[in-house]
C-alpha positions as CSV (number, residue, x, y, z in Angstrom):
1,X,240.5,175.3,49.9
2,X,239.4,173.0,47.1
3,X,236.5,173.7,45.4
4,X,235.7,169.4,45.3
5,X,235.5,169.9,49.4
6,X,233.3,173.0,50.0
7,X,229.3,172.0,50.4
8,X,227.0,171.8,47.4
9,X,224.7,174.7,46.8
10,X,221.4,173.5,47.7
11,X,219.1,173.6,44.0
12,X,221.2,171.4,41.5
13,X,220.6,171.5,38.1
14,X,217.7,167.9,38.6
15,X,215.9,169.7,41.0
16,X,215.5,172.7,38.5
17,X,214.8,170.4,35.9
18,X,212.0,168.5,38.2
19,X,210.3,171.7,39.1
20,X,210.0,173.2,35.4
21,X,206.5,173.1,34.1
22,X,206.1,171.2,30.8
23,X,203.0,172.3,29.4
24,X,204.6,174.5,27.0
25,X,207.0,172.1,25.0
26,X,206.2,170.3,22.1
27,X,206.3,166.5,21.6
28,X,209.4,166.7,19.8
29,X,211.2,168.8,21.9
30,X,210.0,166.6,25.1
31,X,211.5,163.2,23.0
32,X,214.9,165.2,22.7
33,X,214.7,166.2,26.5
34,X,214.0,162.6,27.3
35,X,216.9,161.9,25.5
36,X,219.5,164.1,26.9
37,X,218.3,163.2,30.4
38,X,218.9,159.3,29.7
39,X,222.3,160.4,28.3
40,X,222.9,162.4,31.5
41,X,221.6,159.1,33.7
42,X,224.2,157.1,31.4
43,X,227.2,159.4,32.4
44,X,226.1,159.4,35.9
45,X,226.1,155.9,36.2
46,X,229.7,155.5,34.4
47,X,230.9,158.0,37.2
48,X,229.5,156.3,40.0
49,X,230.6,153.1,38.8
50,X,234.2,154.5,38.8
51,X,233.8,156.0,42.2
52,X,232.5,152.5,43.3
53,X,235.6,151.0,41.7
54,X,238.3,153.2,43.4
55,X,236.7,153.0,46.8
56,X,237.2,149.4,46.2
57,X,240.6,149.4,44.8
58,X,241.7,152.2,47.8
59,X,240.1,149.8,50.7
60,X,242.0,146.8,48.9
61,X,245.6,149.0,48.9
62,X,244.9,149.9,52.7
63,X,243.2,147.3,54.5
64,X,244.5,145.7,57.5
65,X,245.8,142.1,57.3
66,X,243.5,139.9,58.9
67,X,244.7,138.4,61.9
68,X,244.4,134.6,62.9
């Protein structure tokens, strides 16, 4: 079976990140964590884009002619 099709494991990596107390970074270290995380929304958003594009491009390739 491929791995792409069994279910997720509940507790991704965002949830973890959502839960973790903050109280003990400093400032700095919070500005570079805000930074990786707007990095990581970037790459998620080029993905999803590209999954938006396929679908697109696969419904195009196997849609039904319309009928008159």
């Amino acid at each position: 079976m491929d791995p792409d099709d069994l279910p997720r494991p509940r507790g991704d990596a965002a949830s973890k990140l959502a839960g973790e107390a903050l109280d003990s970074y400093s400032v700095d270290e919070l500005n570079e964590r805000i930074q990786l995380c707007e990095a990581e929304v970037v790459r998620i958003v080029a993905h999803r884009d590209k999954a938006k594009a396929h679908r697109v491009a696969a419904d195009a390739l196997f849609a039904r002619p319309a009928t008159p």
